[in-house]
Structure formats: C-alpha cells, structure tokens
N, C-alpha and C positions, 0 to 999 in steps of 0.2 A: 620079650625083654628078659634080661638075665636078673638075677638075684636083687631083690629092693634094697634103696640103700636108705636107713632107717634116720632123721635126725639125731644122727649122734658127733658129739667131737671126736676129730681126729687129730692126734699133733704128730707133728715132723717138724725136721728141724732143716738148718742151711747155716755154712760158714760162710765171716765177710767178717776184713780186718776197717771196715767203715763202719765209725762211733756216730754219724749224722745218720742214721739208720729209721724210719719213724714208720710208723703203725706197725711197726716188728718187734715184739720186746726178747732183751735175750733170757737166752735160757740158762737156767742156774743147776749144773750138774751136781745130785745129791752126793755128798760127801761119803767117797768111797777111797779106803787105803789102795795107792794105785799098786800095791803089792801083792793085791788078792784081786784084781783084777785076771781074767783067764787069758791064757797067751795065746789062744785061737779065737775069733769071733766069723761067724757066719750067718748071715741073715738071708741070704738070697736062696733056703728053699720055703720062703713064705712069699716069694715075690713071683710074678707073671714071667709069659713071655718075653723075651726081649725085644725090645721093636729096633724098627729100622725107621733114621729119619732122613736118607735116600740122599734129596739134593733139597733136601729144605733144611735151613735155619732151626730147627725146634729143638735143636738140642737140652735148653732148657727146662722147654715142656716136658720135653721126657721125662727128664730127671725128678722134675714133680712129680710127672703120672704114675713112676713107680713108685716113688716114696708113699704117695697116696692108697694104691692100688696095695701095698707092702701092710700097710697098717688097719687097711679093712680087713687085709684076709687075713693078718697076726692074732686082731682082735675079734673077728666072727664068723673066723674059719668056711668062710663065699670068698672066688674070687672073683672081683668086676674089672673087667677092662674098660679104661677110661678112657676121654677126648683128651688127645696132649691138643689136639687143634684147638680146644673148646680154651685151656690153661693158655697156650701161648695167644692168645686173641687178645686175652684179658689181661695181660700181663703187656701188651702193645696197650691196649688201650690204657692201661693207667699211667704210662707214657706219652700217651698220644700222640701215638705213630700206626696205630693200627688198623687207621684209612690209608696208609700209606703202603704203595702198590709194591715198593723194593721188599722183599725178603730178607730182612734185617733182626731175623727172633726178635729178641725181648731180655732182659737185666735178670740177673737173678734176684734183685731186688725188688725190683719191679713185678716178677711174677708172684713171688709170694705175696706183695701185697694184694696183687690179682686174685692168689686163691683165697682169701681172708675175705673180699670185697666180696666174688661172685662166688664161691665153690667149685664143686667140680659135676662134671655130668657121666653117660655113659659114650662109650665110641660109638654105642647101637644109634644114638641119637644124634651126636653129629661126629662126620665119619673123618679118619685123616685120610682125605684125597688131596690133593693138590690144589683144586678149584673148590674149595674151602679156605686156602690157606691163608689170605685177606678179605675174607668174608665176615661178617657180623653172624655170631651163632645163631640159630631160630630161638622162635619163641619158646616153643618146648623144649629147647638146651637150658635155658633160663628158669626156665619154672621147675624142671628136675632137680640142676641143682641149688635152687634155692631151699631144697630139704635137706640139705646137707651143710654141716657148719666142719671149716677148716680152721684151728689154729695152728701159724706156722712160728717156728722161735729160732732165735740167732745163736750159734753154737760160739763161743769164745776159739777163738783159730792158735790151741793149744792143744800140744799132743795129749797131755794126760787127760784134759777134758773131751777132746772128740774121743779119745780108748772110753772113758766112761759112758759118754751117750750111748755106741758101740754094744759096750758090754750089756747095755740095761735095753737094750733092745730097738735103739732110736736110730736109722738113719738118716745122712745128711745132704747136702746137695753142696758141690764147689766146683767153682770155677777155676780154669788151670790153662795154661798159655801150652800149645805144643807145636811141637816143630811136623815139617811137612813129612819125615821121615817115620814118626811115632804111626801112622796107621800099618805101614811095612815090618816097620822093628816089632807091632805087638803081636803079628798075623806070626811070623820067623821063630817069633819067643814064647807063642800060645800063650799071650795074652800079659805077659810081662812087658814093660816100658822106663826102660830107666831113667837117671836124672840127668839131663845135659849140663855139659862145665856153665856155668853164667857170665865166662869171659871168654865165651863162643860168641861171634861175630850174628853167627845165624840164630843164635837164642834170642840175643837183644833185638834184634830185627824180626821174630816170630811175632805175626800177628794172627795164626788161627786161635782165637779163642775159644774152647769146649769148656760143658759143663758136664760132669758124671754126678752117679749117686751113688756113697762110699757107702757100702753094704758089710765091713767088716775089715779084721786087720789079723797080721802074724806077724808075734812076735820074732819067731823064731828067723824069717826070710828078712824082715824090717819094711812090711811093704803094709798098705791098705789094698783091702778090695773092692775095685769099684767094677758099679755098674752104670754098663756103656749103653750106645744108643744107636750101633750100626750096626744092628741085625744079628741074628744068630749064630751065621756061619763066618763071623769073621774071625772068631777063633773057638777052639772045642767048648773051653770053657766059658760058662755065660757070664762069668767078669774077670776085669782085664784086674794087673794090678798096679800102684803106682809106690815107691820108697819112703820112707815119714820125713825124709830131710826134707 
C-alpha cells in the first residue's frame, strides 16, 4: 500500500452559481488587493497523473480525485492515487441513483457532499475498472476512508474571487457545457478551447456536460487552466485552457 493517509482535514473547493446549496458552506476568500494578485498561477506540478475516464461518466470524480490528491501532496509532500470510482459511488449514492445500472456520474453537488459524508480511499483499494463502476465499494474502501476527513467549500463564481482561491493555493472544481467539437479544437490548439458565440444554434442545444479542475490562470492570455480527465495524451500539456468570459 502506498503512503498512509493520516486523519487530517483536507479542503478544496468547487464553483456553483446555486444559493440552495446545503451541507456545503461557502468559502469566504481572505481579503487580498486583486492588484497584487500574481498574473501567472500554476498549481498542477503538485498534482498526479492525469487519468483517463475512457467511456465512463466520472468526469466528476475526477475532478475531486485530483483536487484531493493535489492537497495531500501540497500539504505532506506523498503523493496518493485515489478511487475517483470509490468518489463517484458516493456521490450517486447521495443521490440515490447509485444502484442504478445507466452510467449517468453524479452532480457536482452531489459529490462533494459525497466526499464530506464518506471521504476518500486509495485506487490500491478499490480500483477504476469498469465492473466496479455500479458497484457498492468494499468494506475495506469504507473503513480506510473513514480515517480521513474532507471539507469541501463553495467558491462565489466571481473572477476576482476564484483569481484569489487560485492565487492562495486552492483549487476548484466547475461544471461547463461543451460543444461536440471542443475535444478536436483542444487536441489542434494543444490544449486551448475557446468561447462559442451563445447565439450559435449548436451552443444552446449543447448538452455534453463536463466537469474540469481549474488548477490556475494567465493573466496575460485571459484564460484559466484546467485540469482535464481524458488521459495524457490528448494534448502535450497536462491542462487544457478555458477564457475568464
């Protein structure tokens, strides 16, 4: 088994422009002049592997697993690879869809309260196969991570405030609507994806929903950098990025 994971808090955070939000409280960025904020932020040489979630739904989970995975190793300099399978179970389940056999992830809402309720485990313990992917975790996934306590908080879906989460070292998790083109256009542009007109016929009828995990921003381009959840090689750089409009 790789490195112990010790009870200690971890936080992270996730954007949502929804005020009925409950057992999530948001997070209050400490009062920093956004003019002394730094016009480069990069977080992602604290973070893992990039995974791949193939032809499953787990977009989500990912996006936890590394925000989680990002904050152990920021803070105890081990890195553990985590269950995203073990995160998106829990995050059905607190839903209660997660007997349910369609491959339909999980809310981003929904999974943080998942990781608050159950924690997280290791990937050694339960693995992402496929025939796991509606399965109830074992017992031993349950009792690992019950040594571990997750609080997760709600970022205000304001530029200056997510720049300062950012800046202080927090990443976030958001949900974003993309057109069926954006996997071609990021692979063309190494990893850039721009913003479609919103009085394109095909935007408003876009319904792949992805979630990434925004690991940093440049000023100087006008973009965030996020981190994706389809594998390594889908572009050189291990995050894509998206414009702050």
């Amino acid at each position: 088994m790789g490195p112990k994971m010790s009870r200690r808090r971890f936080t992270h955070s996730y954007t949502s422009s929804n005020n009925s939000l409950c057992r999530v409280d948001r997070i209050q960025p400490k009062l920093i002049k956004e003019a002394r904020l730094p016009s480069f932020v990069d977080l992602s040489p604290w973070m893992g592997p990039v995974k791949n979630q193939r032809d499953m739904n787990t977009c989500v989970a990912i996006a936890f697993t590394a925000a989680c995975e990002y904050m152990i190793n920021r803070h105890t300099g081990k890195y553990i690879d985590l269950s995203c399978l073990f995160i998106n179970y829990n995050g059905r389940l607190v839903s209660s869809i997660a007997l349910a056999s369609l491959d339909i992830g999980s809310s981003v809402k929904d999974t943080a309260i998942g990781l608050t309720q159950f924690g997280i485990c290791e990937e050694a313990i339960w693995r992402c196969k496929r025939h796991n992917l509606n399965r109830r975790p074992s017992g031993e996934a349950y009792a690992r991570a019950s040594q571990s306590v997750v609080t997760v908080r709600r970022v205000p879906p304001i530029l200056a405030d997510m720049k300062i989460c950012l800046a202080k070292g927090i990443p976030f998790v958001v949900s974003i609507i993309l057109l069926e083109s954006a996997m071609y256009e990021g692979q063309e542009r190494n990893g850039y994806i721009s913003m479609p007109d919103s009085n394109d016929t095909g935007v408003r009828n876009a319904k792949l929903g992805h979630a990434v995990l925004v690991v940093g921003y440049n000023d100087e381009t006008q973009h965030f950098l996020i981190r994706n959840s389809w594998g390594p090689h889908w572009v050189r750089k291990t995050s894509k990025a998206l414009r702050f409009e």
